[in-house]
C-alpha positions in Angstrom: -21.1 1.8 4.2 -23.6 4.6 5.0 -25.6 6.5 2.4 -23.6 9.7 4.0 -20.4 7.9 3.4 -21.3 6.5 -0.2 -22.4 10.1 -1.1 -19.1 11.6 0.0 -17.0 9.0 -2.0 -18.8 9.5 -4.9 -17.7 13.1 -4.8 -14.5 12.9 -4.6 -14.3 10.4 -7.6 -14.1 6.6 -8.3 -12.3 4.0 -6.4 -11.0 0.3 -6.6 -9.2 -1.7 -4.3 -5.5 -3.5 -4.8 -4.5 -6.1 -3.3 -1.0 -7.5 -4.0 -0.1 -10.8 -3.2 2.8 -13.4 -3.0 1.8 -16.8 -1.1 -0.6 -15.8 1.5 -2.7 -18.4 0.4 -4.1 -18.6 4.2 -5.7 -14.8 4.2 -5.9 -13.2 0.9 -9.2 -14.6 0.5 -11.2 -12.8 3.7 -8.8 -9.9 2.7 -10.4 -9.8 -0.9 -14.0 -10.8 0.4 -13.9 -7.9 3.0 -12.9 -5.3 0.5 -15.4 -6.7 -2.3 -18.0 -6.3 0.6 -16.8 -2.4 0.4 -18.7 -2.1 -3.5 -15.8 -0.6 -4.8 -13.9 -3.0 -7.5 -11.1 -5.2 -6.5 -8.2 -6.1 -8.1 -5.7 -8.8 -7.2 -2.6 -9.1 -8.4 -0.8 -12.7 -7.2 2.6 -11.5 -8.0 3.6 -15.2 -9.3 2.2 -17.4 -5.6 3.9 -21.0 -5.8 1.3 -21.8 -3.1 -2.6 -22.2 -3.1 -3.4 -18.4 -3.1 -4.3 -19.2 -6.6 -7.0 -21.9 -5.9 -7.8 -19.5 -3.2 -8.4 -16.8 -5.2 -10.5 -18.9 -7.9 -13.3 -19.6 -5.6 -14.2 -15.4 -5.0 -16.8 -13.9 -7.2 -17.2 -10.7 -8.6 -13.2 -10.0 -8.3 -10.7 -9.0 -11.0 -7.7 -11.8 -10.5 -4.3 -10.6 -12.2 -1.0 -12.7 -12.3 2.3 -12.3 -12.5 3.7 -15.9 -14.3 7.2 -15.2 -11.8 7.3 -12.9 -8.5 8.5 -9.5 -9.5 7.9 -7.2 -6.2 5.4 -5.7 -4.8 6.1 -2.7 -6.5 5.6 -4.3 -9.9 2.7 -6.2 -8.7 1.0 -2.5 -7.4 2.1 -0.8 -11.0 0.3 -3.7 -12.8 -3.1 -3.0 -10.3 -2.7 0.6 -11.1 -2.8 0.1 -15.0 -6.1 -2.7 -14.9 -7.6 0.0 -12.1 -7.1 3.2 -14.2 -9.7 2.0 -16.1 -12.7 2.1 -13.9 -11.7 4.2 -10.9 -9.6 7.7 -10.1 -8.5 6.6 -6.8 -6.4 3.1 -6.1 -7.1 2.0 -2.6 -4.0 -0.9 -2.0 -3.9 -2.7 1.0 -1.9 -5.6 2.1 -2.8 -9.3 1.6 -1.8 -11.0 5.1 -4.6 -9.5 6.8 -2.9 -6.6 9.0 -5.4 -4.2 7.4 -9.1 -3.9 7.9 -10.4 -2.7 4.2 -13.1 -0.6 6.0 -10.5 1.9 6.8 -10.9 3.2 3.6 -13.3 4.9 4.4 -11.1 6.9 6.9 -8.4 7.5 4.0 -11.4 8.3 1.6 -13.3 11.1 4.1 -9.3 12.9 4.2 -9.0 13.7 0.7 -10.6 17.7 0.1 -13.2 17.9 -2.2 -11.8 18.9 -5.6 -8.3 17.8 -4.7 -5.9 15.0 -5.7 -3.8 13.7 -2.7 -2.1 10.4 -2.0 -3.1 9.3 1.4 -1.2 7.2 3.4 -2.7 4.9 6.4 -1.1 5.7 9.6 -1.3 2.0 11.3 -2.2 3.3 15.4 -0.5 1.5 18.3 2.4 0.7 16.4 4.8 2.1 18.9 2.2 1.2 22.2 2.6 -1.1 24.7 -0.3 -2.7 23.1 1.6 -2.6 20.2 3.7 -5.0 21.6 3.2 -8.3 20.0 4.0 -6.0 16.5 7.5 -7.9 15.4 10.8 -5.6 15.8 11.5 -6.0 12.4 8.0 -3.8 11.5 8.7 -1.6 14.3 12.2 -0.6 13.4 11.8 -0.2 10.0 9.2 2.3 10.2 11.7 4.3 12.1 14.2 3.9 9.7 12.6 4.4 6.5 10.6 8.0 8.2 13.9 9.2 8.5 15.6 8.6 5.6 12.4 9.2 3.5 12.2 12.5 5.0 15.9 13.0 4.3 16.2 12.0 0.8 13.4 15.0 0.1 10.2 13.4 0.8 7.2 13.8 2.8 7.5 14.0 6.8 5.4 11.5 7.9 4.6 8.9 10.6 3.8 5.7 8.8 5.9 5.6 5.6 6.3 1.9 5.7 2.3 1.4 5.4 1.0 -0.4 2.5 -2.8 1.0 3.1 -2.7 4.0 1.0 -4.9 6.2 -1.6 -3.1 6.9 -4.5 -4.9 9.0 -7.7 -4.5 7.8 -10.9 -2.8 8.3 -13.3 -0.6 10.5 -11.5 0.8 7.8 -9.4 1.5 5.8 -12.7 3.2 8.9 -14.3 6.0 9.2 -11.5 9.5 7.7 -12.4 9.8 5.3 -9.7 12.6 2.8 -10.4 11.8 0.5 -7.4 10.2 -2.4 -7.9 9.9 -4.9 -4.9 9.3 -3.2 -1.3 11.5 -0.3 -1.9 8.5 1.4 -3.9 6.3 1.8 -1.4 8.8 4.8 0.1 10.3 5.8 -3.2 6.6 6.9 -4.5 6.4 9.0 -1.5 10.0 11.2 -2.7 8.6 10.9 -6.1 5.0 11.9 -5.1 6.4 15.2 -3.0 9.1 16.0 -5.8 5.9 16.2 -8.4 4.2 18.3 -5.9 1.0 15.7 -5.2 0.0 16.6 -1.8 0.4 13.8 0.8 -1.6 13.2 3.8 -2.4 10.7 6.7 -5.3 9.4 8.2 -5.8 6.8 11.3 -6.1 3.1 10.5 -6.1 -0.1 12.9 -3.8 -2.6 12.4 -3.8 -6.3 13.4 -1.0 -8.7 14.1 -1.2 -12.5 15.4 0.0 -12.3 18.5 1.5 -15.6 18.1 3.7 -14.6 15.0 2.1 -16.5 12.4 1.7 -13.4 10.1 3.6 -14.5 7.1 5.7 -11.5 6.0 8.2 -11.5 2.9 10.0 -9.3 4.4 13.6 -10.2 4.8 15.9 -7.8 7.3 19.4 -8.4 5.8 18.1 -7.9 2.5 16.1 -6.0 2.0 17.7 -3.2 4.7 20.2 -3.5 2.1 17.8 -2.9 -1.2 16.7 0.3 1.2 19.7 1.7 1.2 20.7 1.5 -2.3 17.7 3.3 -2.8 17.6 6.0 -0.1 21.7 7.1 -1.7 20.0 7.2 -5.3 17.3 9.4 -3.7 19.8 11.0 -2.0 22.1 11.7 -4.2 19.7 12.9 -7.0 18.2 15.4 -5.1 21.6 17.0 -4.1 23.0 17.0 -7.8 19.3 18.1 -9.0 19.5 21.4 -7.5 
């Protein structure tokens, strides 16, 4: 990080990674090393890993380590790095733990926010719809789609990467908004909740990287959680019509 870059940040207020995790025992580590490297404080949350993330995760200096003793969602793991960040930083930077983000981003999400203004930033992963893109697994692709549209319906922001768990959010605003969700389904609920609250929310560029091969591990399950969505998206939906 430049001295231009780390003057800038400091501007615009105090920030700390989160990184949620559930049993990517094979990644989290660079992950947390890469964003330590950053000098912004890092918090881990293993939302209740039945693998070796733990051991993993023991052999990292200088980062906070939080645990969940059962899993209990992403969005519970992201609420509990919100509380333990809140203490030492304005801004929570969260990115994923299976290695699809590159932490130096930040600094793209970080240069976005206007001086003397509070946004949640969201990381719009580039190439995702490319023929370079192509390797990117169908489920990722299609329910970007999906959940921009709906997101947009049910009252939230219009934007191009809602799905993307790279994201700026200020505390404690973020930890103030009634978001019922809990597993992936918070990650797009924050954004209605975010918009209804009147927090701005903005994009900025970010890479993303996916084995080629397919040996990302994702938690991610179609059936189910297309159906978790859902059930959200008609609360959203029907809230905002009967709010009016």
């Amino acid at each position: 990080m430049s001295s231009k870059q780390r003057a800038t940040g400091r501007l615009k207020g105090r920030f700390a990674f989160i990184i949620p995790v559930y049993n990517h025992a094979a990644t989290v580590a660079q992950v947390a090393k890469q964003a330590r490297a950053m000098n912004y404080p890092v918090f881990v949350v293993d939302d209740g890993s039945t693998d070796e993330t733990p051991k993993r995760l023991a052999e990292i200096k200088d980062i906070h380590v939080l645990r969940h003793e059962k899993n209990e969602g992403k969005g519970a793991a992201t609420m509990t790095g919100f509380m333990a960040a809140s203490h030492v930083a304005d801004f929570a930077i969260t990115i994923d733990a299976d290695g699809q983000h590159d932490p130096e981003d930040a600094l793209n999400l970080i240069e976005a926010i206007p001086l003397k203004k509070r946004p949640l930033v969201v990381g719009a992963r580039k190439g995702m719809d490319s023929i370079r893109g192509a390797h990117i697994p169908w489920t990722s692709r299609f329910g970007r789609k999906f959940s921009n549209f709906w997101v947009r319906l049910s009252g939230g922001p219009k934007l191009s990467d809602t799905q993307s768990g790279m994201r700026i959010y200020p505390l404690p605003e973020a930890m103030s908004l009634p978001v019922r969700a809990r597993r992936f389904q918070f990650e797009v609920e924050i954004l209605v909740q975010a918009k209804r609250k009147g927090i701005p929310i903005l994009e900025a560029p970010i890479s993303v990287s996916y084995h080629p091969d397919g040996s990302r591990i994702s938690h991610f399950r179609p059936f189910v959680d297309f159906c978790r969505n859902s059930k959200t998206f008609t609360r959203l939906i029907f809230t905002r019509i009967f709010s009016r």
